[in-house]
Backbone and ligand atoms as CSV (ligand in chain L), in Angstrom:
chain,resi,resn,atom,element,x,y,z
A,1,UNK,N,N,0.791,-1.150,0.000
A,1,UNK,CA,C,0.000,0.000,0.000
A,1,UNK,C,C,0.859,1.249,0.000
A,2,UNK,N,N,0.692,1.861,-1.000
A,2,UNK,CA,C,1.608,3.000,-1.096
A,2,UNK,C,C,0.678,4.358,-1.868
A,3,UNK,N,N,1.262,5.641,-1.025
A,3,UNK,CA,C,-0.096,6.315,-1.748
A,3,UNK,C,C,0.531,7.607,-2.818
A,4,UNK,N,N,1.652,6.344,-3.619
A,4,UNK,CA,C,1.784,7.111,-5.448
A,4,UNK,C,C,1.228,6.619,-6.281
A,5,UNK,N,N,0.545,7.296,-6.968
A,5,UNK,CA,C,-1.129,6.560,-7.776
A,5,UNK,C,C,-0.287,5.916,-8.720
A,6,UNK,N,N,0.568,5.939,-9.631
A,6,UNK,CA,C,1.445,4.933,-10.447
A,6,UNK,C,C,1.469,3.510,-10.159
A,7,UNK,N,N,2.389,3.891,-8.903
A,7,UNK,CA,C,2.483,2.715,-8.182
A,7,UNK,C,C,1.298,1.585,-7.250
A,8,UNK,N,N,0.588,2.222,-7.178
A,8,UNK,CA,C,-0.350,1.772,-6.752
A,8,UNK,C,C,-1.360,1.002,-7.701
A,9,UNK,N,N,-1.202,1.442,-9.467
A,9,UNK,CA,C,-1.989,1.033,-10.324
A,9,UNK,C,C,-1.689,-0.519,-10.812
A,10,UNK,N,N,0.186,0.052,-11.054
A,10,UNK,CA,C,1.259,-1.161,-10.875
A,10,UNK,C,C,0.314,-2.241,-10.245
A,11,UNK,N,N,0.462,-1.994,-8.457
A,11,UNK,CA,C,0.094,-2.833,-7.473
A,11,UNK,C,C,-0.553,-3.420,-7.759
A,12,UNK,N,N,-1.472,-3.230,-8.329
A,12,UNK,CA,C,-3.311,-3.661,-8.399
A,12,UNK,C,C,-2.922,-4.551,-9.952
A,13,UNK,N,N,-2.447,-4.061,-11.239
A,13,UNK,CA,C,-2.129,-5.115,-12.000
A,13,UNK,C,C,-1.737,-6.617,-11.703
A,14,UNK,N,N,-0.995,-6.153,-10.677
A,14,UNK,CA,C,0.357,-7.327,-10.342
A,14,UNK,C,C,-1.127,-8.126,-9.438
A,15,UNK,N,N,-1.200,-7.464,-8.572
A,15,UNK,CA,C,-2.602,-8.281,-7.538
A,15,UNK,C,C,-3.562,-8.912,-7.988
A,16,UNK,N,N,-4.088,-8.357,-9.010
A,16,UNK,CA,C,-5.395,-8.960,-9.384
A,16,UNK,C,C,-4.998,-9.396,-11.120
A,17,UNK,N,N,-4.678,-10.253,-11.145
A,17,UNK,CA,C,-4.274,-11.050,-12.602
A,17,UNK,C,C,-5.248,-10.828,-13.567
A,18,UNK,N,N,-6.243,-11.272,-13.157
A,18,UNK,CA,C,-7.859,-11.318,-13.584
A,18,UNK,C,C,-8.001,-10.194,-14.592
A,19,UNK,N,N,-7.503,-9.352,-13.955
A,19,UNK,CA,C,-7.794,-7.768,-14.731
A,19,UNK,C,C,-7.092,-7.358,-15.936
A,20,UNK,N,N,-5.703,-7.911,-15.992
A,20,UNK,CA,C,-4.546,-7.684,-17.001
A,20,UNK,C,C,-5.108,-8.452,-17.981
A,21,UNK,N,N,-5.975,-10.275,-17.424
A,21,UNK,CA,C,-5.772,-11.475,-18.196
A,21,UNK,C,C,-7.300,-10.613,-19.387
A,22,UNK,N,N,-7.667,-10.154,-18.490
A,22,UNK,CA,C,-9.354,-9.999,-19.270
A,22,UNK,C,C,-9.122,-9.090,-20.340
A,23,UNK,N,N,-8.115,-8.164,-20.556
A,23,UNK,CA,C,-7.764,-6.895,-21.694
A,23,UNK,C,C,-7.265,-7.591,-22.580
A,24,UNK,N,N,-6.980,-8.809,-23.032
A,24,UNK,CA,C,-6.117,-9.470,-23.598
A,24,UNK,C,C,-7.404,-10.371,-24.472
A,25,UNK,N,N,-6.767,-11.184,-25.729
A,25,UNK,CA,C,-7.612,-11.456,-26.270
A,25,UNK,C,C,-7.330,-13.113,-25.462
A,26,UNK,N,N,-8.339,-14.051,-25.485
A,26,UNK,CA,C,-8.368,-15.414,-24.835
A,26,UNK,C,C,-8.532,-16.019,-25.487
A,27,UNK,N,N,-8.204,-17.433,-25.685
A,27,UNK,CA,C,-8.473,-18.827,-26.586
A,27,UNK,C,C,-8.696,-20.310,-25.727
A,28,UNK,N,N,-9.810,-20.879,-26.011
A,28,UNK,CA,C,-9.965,-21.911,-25.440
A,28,UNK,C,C,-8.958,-22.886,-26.395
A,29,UNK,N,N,-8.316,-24.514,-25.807
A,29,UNK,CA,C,-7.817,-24.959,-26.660
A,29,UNK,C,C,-7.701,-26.411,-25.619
A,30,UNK,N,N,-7.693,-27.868,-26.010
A,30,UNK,CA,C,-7.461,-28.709,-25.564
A,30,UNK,C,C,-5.871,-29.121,-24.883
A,31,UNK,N,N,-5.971,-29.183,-23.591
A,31,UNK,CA,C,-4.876,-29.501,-22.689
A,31,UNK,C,C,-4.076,-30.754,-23.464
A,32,UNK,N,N,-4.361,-31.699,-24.609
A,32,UNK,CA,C,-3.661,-32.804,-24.947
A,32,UNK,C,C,-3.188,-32.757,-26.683
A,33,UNK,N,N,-4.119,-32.514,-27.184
A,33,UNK,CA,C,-4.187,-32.094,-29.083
A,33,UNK,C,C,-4.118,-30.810,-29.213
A,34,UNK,N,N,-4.513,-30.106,-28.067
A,34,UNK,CA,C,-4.399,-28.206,-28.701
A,34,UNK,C,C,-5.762,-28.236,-29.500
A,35,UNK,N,N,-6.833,-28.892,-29.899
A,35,UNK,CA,C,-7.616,-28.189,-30.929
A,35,UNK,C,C,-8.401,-27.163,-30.270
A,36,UNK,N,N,-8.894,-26.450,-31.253
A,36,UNK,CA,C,-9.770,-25.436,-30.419
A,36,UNK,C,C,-11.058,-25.649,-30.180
A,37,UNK,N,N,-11.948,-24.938,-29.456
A,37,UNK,CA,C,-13.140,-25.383,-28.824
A,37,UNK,C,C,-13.777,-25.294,-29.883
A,38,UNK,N,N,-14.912,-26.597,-30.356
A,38,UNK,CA,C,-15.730,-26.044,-31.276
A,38,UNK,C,C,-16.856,-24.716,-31.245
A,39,UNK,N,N,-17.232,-24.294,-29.792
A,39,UNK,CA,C,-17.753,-22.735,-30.001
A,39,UNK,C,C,-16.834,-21.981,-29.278
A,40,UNK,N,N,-17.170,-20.651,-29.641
A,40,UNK,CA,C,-16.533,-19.613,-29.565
A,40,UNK,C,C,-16.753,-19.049,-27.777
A,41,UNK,N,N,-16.275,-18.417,-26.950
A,41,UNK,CA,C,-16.638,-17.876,-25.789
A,41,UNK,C,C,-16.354,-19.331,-24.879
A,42,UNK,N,N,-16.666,-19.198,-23.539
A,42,UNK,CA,C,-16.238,-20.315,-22.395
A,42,UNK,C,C,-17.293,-20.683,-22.793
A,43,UNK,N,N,-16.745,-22.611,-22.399
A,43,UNK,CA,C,-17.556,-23.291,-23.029
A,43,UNK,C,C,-17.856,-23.848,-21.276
A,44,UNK,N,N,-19.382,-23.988,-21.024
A,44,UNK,CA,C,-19.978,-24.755,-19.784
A,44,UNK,C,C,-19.025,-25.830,-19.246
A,45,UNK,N,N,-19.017,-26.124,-17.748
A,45,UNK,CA,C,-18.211,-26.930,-17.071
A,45,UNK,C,C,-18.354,-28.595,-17.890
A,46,UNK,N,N,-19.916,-28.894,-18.258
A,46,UNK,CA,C,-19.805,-29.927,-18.618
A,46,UNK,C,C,-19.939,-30.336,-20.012
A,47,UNK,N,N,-19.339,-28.813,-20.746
A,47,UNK,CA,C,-18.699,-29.343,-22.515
A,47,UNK,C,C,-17.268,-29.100,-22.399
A,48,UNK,N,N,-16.684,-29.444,-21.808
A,48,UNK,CA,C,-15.315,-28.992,-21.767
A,48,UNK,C,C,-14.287,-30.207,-21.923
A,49,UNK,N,N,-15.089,-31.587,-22.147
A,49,UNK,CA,C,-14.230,-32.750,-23.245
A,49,UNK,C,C,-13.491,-32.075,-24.318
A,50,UNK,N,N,-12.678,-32.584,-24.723
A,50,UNK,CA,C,-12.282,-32.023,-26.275
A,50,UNK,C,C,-13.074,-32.799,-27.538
A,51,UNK,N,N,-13.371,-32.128,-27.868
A,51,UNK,CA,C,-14.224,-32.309,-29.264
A,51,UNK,C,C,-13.689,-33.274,-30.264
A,52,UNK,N,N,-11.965,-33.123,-30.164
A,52,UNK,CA,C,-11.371,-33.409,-31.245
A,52,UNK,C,C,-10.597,-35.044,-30.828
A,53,UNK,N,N,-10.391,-35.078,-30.007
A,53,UNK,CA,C,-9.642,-36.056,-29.347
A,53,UNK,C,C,-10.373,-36.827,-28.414
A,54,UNK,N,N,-11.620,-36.064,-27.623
A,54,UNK,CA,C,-12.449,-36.634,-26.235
A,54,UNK,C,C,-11.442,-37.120,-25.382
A,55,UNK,N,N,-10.659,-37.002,-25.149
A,55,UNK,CA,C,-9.274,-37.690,-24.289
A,55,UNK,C,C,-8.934,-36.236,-22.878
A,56,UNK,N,N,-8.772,-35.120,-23.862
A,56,UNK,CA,C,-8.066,-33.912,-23.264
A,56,UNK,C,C,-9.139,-32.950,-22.473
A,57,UNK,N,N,-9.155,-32.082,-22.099
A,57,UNK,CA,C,-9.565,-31.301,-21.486
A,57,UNK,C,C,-9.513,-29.565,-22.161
A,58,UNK,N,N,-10.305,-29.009,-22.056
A,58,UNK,CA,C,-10.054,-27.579,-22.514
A,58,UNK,C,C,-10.118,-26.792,-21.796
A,59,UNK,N,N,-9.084,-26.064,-21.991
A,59,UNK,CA,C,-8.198,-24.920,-21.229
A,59,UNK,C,C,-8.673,-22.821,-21.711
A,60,UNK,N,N,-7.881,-22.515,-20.890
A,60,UNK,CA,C,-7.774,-21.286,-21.645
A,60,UNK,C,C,-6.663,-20.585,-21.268
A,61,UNK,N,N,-6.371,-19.349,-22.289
A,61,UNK,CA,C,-4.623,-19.143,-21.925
A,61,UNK,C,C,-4.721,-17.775,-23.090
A,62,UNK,N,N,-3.872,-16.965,-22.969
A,62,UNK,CA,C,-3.896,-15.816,-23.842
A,62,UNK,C,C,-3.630,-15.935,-25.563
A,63,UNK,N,N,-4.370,-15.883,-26.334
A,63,UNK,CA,C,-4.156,-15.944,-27.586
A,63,UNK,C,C,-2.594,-15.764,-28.017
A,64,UNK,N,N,-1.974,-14.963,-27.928
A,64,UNK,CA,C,-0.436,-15.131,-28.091
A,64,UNK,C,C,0.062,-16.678,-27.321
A,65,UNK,N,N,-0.723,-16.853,-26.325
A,65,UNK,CA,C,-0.069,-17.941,-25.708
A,65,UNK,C,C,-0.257,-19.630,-26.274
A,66,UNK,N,N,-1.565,-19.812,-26.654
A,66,UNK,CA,C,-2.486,-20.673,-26.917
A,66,UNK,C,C,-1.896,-21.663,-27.719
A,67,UNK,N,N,-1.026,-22.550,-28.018
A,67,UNK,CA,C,-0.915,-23.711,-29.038
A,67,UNK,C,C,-2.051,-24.434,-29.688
A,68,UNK,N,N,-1.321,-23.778,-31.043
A,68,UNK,CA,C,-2.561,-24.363,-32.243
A,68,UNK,C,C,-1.893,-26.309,-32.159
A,69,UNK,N,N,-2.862,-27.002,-32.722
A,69,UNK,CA,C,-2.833,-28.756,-32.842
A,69,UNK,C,C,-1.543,-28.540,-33.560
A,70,UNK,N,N,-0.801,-29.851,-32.941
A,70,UNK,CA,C,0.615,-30.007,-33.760
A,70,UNK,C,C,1.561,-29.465,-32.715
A,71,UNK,N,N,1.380,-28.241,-31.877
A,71,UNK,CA,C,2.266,-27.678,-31.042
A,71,UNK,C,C,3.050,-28.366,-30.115
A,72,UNK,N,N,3.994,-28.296,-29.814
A,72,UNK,CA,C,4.716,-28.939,-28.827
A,72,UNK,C,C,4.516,-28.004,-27.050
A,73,UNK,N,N,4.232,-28.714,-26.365
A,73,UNK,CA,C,3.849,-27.701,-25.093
A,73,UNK,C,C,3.325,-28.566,-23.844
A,74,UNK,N,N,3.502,-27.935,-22.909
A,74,UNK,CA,C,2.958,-28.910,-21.037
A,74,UNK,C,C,2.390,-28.280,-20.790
A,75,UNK,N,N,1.864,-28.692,-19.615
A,75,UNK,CA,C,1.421,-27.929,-18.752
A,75,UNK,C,C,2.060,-28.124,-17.656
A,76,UNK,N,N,1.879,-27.189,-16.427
A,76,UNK,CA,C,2.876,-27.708,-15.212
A,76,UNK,C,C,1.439,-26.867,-13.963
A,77,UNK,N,N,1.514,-27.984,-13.092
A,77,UNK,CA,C,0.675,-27.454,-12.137
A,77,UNK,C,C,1.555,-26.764,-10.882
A,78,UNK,N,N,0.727,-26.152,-10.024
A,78,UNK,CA,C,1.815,-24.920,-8.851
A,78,UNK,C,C,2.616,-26.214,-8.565
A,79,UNK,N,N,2.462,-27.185,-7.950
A,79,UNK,CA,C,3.216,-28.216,-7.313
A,79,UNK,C,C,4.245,-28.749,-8.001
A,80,UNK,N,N,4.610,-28.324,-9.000
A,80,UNK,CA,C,5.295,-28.290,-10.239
A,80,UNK,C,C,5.870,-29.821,-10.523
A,81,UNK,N,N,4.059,-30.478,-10.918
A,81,UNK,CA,C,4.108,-31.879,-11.412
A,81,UNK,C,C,3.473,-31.752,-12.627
A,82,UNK,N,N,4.129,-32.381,-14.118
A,82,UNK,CA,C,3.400,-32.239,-15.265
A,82,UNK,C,C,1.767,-32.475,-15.699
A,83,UNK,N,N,1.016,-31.341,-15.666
A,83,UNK,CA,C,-0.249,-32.002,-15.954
A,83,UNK,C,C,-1.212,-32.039,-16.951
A,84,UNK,N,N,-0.435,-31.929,-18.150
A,84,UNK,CA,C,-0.719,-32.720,-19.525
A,84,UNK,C,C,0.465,-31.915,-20.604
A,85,UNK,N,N,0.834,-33.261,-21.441
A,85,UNK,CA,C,1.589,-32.607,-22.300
A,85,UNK,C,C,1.530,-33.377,-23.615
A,86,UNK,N,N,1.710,-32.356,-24.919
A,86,UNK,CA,C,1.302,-32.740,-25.920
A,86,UNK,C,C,1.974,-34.206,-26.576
A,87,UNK,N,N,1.223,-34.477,-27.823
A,87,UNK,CA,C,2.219,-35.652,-28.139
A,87,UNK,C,C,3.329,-35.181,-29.181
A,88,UNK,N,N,3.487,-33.520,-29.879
A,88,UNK,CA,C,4.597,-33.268,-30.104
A,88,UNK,C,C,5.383,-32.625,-29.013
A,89,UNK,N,N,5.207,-32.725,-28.126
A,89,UNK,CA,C,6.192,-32.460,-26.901
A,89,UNK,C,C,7.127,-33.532,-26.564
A,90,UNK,N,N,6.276,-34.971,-26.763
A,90,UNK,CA,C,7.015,-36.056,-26.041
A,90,UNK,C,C,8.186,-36.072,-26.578
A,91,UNK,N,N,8.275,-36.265,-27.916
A,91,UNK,CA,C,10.010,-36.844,-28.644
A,91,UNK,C,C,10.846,-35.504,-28.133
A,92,UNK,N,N,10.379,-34.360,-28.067
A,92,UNK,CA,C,11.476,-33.032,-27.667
A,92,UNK,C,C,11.880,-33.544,-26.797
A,93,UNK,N,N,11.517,-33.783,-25.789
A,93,UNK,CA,C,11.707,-34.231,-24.197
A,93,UNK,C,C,12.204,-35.596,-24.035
A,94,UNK,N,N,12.312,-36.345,-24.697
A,94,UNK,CA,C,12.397,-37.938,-24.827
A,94,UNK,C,C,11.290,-38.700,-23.764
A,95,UNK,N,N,10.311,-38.572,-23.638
A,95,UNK,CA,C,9.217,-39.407,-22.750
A,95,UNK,C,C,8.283,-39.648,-23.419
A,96,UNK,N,N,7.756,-40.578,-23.123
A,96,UNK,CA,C,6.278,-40.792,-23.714
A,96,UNK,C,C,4.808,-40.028,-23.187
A,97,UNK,N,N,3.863,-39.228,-23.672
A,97,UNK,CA,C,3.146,-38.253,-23.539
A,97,UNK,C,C,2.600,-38.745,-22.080
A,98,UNK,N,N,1.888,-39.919,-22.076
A,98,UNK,CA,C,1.368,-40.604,-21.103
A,98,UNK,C,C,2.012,-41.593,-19.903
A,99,UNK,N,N,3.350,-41.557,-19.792
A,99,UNK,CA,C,3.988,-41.629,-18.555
A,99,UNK,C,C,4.781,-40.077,-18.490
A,100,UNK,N,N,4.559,-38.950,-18.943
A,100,UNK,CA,C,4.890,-38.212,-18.010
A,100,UNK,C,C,4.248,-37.377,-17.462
A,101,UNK,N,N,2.884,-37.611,-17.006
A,101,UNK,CA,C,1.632,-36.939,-16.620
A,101,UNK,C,C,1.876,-37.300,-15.384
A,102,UNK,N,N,1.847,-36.127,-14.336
A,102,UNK,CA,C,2.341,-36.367,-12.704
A,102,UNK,C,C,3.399,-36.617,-12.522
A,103,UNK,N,N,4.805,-36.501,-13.236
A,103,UNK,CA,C,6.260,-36.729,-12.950
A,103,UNK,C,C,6.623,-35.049,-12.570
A,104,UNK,N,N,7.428,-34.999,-11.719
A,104,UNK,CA,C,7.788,-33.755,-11.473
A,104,UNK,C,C,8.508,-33.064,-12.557
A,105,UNK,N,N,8.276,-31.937,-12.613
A,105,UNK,CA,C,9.055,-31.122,-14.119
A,105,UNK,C,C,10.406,-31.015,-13.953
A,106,UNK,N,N,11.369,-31.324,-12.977
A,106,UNK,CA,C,12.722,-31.629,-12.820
A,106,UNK,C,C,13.055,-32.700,-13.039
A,107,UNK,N,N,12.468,-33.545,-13.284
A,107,UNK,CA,C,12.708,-34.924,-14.202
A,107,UNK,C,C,12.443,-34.605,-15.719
A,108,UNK,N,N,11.982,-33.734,-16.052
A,108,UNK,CA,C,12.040,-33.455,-17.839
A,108,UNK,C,C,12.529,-32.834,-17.899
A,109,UNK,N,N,12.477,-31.150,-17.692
A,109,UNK,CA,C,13.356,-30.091,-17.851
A,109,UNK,C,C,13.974,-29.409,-16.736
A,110,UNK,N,N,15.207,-28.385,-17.466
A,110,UNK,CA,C,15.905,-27.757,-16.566
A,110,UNK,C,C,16.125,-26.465,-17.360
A,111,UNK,N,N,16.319,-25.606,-16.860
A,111,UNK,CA,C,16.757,-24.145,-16.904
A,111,UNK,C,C,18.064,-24.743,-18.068
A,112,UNK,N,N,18.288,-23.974,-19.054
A,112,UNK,CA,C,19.521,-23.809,-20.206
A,112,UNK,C,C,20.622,-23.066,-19.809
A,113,UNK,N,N,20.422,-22.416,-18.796
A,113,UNK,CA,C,21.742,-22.045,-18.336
A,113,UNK,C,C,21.997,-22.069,-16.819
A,114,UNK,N,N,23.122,-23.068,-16.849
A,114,UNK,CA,C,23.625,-22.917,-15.298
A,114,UNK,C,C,23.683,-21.771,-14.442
A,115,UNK,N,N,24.118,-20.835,-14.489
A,115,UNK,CA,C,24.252,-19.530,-13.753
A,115,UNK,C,C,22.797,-19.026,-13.285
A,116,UNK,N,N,21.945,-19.535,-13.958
A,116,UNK,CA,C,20.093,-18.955,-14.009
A,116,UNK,C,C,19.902,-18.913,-12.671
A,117,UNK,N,N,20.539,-19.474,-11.855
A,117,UNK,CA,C,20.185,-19.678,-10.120
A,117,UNK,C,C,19.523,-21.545,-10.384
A,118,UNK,N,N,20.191,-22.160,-11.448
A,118,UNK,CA,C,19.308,-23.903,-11.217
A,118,UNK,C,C,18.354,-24.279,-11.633
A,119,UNK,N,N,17.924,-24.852,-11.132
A,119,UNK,CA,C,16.168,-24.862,-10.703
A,119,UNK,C,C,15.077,-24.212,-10.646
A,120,UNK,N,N,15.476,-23.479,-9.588
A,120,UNK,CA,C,14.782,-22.136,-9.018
A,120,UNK,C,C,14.676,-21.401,-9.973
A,121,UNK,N,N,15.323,-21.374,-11.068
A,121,UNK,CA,C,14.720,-20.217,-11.850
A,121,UNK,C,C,13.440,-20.530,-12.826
A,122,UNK,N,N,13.515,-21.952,-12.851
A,122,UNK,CA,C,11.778,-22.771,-13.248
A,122,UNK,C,C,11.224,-22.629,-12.558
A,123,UNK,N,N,10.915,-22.707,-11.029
A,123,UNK,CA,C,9.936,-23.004,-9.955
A,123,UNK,C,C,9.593,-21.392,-10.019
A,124,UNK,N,N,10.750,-20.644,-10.399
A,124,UNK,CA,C,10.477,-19.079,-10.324
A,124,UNK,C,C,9.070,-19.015,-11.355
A,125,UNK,N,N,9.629,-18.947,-12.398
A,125,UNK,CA,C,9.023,-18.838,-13.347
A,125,UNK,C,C,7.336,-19.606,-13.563
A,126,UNK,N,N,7.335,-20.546,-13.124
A,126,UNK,CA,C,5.887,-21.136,-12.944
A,126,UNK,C,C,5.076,-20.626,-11.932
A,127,UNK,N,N,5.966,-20.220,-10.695
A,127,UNK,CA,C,4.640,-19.510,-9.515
A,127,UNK,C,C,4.414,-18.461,-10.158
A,128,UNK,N,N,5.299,-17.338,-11.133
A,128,UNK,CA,C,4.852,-16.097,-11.915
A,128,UNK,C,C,3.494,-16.436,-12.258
A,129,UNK,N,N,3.974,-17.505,-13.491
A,129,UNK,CA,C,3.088,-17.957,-14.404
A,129,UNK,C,C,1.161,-18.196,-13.774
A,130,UNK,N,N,1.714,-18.916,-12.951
A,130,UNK,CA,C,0.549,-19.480,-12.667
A,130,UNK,C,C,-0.202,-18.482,-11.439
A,131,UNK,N,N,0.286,-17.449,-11.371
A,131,UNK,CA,C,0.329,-16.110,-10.488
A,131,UNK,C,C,-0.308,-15.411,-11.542
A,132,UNK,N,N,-0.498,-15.442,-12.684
A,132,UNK,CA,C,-1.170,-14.601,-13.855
A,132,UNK,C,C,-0.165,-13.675,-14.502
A,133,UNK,N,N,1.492,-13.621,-13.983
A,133,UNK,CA,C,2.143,-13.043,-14.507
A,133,UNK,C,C,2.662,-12.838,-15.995
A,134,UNK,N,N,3.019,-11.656,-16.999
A,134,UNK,CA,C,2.444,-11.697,-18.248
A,134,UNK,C,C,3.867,-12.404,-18.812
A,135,UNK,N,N,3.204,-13.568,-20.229
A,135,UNK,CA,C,3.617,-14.273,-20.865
A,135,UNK,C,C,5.733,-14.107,-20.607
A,136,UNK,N,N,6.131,-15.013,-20.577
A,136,UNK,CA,C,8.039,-14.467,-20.733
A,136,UNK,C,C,8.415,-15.802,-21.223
A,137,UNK,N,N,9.779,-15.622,-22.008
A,137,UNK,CA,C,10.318,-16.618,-22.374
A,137,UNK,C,C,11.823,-16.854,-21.478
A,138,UNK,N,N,11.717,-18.225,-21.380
A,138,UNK,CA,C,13.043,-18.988,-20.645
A,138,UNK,C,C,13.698,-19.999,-21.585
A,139,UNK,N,N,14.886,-20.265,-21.485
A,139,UNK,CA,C,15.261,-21.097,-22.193
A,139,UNK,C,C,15.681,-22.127,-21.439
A,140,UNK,N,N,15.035,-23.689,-21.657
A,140,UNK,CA,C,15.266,-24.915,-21.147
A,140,UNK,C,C,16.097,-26.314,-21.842
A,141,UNK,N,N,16.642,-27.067,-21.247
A,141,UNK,CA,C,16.993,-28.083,-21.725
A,141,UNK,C,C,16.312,-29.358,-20.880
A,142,UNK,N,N,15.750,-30.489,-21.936
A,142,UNK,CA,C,15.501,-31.237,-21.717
A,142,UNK,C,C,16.535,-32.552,-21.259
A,143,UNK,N,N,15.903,-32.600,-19.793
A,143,UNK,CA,C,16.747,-33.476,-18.933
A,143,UNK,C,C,17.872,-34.774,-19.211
A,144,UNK,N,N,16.697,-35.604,-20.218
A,144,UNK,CA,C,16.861,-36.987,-20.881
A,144,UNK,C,C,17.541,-36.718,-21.981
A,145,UNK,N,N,17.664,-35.547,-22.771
A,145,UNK,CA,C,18.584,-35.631,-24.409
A,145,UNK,C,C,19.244,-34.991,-24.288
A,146,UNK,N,N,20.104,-35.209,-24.641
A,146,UNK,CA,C,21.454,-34.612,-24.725
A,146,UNK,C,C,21.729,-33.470,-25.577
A,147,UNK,N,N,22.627,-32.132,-24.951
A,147,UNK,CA,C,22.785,-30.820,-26.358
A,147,UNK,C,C,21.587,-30.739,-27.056
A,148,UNK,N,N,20.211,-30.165,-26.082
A,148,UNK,CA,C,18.987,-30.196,-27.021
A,148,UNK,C,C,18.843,-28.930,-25.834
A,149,UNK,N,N,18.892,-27.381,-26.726
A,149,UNK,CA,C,18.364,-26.289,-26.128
A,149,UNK,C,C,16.684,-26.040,-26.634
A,150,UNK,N,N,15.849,-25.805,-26.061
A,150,UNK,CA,C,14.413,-25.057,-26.402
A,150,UNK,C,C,13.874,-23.748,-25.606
A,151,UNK,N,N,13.100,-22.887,-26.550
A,151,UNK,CA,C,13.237,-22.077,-26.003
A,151,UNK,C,C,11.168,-21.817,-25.826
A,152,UNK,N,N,11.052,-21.538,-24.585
A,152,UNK,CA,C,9.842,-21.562,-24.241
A,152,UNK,C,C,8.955,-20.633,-23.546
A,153,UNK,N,N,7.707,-20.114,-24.408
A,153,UNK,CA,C,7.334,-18.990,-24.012
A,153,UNK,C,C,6.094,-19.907,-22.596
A,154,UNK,N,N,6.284,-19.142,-21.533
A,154,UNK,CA,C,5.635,-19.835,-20.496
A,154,UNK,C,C,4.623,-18.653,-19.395
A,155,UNK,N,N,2.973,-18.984,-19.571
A,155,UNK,CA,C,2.301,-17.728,-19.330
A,155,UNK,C,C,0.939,-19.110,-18.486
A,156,UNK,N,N,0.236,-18.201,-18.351
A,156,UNK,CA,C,-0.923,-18.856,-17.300
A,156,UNK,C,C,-1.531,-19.942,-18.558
A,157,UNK,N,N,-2.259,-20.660,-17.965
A,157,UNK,CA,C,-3.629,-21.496,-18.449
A,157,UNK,C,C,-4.402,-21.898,-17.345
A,158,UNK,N,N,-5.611,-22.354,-17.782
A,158,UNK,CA,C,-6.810,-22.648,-17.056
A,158,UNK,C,C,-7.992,-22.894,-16.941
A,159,UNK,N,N,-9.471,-23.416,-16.697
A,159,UNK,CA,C,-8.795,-24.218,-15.239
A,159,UNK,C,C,-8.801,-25.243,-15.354
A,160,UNK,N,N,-7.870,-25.851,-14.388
A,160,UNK,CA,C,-7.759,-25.645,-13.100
A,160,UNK,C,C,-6.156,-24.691,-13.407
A,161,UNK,N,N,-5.932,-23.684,-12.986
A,161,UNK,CA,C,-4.943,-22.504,-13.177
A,161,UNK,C,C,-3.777,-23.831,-13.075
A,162,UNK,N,N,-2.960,-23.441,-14.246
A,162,UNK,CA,C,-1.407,-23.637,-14.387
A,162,UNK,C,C,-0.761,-23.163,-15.067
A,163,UNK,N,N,0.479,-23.776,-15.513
A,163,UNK,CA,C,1.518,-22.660,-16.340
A,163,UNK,C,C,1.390,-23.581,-17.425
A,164,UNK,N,N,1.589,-22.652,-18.642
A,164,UNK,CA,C,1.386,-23.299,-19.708
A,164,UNK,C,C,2.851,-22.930,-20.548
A,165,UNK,N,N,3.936,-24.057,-20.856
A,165,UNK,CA,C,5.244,-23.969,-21.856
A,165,UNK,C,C,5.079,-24.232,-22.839
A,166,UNK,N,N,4.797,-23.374,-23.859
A,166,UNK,CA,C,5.204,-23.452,-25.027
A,166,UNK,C,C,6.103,-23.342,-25.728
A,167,UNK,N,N,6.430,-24.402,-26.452
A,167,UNK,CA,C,7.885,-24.956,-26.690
A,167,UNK,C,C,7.858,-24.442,-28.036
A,168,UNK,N,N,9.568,-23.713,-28.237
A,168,UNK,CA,C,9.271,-23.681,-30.278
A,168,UNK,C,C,10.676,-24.540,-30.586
L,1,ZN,ZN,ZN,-7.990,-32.930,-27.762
């Protein structure tokens, strides 16, 4: 609480996510294939199968953020255990899509540069994320392959709220 109206506007961005996320354009899209919702606007708690796959779940996440089908991308929940990731994600990562659902994300990836502070600079980056903090890119290497840099733009999705990596 501080009483310089700047700063205080700051404050209230940073506080209430909700508010930044809503000025922004949104895309529903399936947590497993990426397709998009067959209607337009939030779709009711109980159409939220994927249309395209019936397997996945549909999400939402900022149009810049959103992976179209084909995309390579996770999800990572606060507890920072994987909780769905595509099937062009798996070969990046060397795992199979469906044993690495609930493996902790330090068993797939790591921060691309040592000096980053480790770890911590993922766990950083996902409480942002999943904090509503706006879209940033990190660069990671996947745990299991060897000399394989990716670079990944990583911003909210939801619900149930997580961080969403999109891998290019
Ligand atoms: Zn799907």
């Amino acid at each position: 609480m501080t009483d310089r109206r700047s700063d205080t506007a700051r404050a209230r961005l940073a506080l209430v996510p909700a508010t930044a996320e809503a000025a922004r354009p949104h895309r529903w899209f399936c947590n497993r294939c990426a397709s998009p919702a067959a209607q337009p606007g939030t779709p009711p708690p109980f159409a939220r199968a994927c249309p395209a796959c019936e397997r996945g779940l549909l999400v939402e996440a900022a149009a810049e953020l959103a992976p179209a089908p084909g995309d390579p991308f996770l999800l990572v929940d606060a507890g920072l255990s994987v909780a769905a990731l595509s099937e062009a994600a798996a070969p990046l990562l060397g795992v199979a899509a469906q044993a690495a659902v609930g493996r902790p994300l330090g068993e797939l990836l790591a921060p691309a540069d040592a000096e980053a502070a480790g770890a911590g600079a993922l766990a950083a980056a996902i409480a942002e994320a999943a904090a509503g903090a706006e879209p940033r890119r990190l660069t990671v290497r996947p745990v299991g392959v060897f000399g394989v840099r990716l670079s990944a733009r990583i911003g909210v999705c939801g619900p149930p709220r997580a961080a969403l990596f999109a891998l290019d």
